[in-house]
N, C-alpha and C positions, 0 to 999 in steps of 0.2 A: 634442134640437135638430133643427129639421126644416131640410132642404134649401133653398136660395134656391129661388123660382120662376125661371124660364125665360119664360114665357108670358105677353108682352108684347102686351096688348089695342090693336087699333088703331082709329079713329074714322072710318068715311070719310063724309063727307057731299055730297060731291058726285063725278058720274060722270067719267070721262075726255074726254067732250066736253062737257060743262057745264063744265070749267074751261078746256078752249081757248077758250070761246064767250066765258066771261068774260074770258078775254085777251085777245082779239082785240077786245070790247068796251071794254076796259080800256085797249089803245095808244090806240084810236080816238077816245079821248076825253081822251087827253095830248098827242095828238097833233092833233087839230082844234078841242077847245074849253082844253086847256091848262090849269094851274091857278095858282092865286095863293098869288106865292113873295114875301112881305113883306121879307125882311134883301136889302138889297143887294148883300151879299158872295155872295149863293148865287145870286143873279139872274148876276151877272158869272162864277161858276165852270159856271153850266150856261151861257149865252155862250159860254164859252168852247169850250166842250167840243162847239159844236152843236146847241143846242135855241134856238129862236127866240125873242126875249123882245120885250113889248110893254110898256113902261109896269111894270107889277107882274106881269106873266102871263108864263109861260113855258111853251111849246109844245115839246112833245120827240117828237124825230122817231121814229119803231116802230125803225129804226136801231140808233139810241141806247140806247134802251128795251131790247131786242137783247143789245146789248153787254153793258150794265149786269146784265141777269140771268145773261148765261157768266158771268160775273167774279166773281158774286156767291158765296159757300159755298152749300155744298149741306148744310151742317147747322150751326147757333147754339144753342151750350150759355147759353141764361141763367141758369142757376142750376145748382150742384152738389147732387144730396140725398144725405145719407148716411145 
């Protein structure tokens, strides 16, 4: 019976400043052009919370945006393999 592996391949495809560049592009454009939130309930709970809403669009301030990634885990098991 052979040993479990250890040696766990990683993927990286983008540099460390090619993904700030994408962040930063990324607020910049929730933030000034906003996107379209259709259910009303979610329009009201981002309202509430801060981010701007127009009509159907909702504008979330880099702030916000901010907040929402501390808070977020820093690791999402979707699926267990055995």
């Amino acid at each position: 019976m052979n040993p479990p592996l250890s040696f766990k391949p990683t993927l990286r495809v983008l540099s460390d400043e090619q993904i700030r560049e994408l962040h930063r592009a990324t607020a910049a454009v929730l933030e000034r052009t906003g996107m379209k939130v259709s259910h009303p309930e979610a329009r009201e709970i981002f309202a509430s919370n801060g981010a701007r809403v127009e009509a159907d669009r909702v504008f979330i301030p880099r702030t916000m945006l901010e907040d929402a990634i501390r808070q977020a885990p820093s690791r999402v098991v979707l699926g267990n393999r055995k």
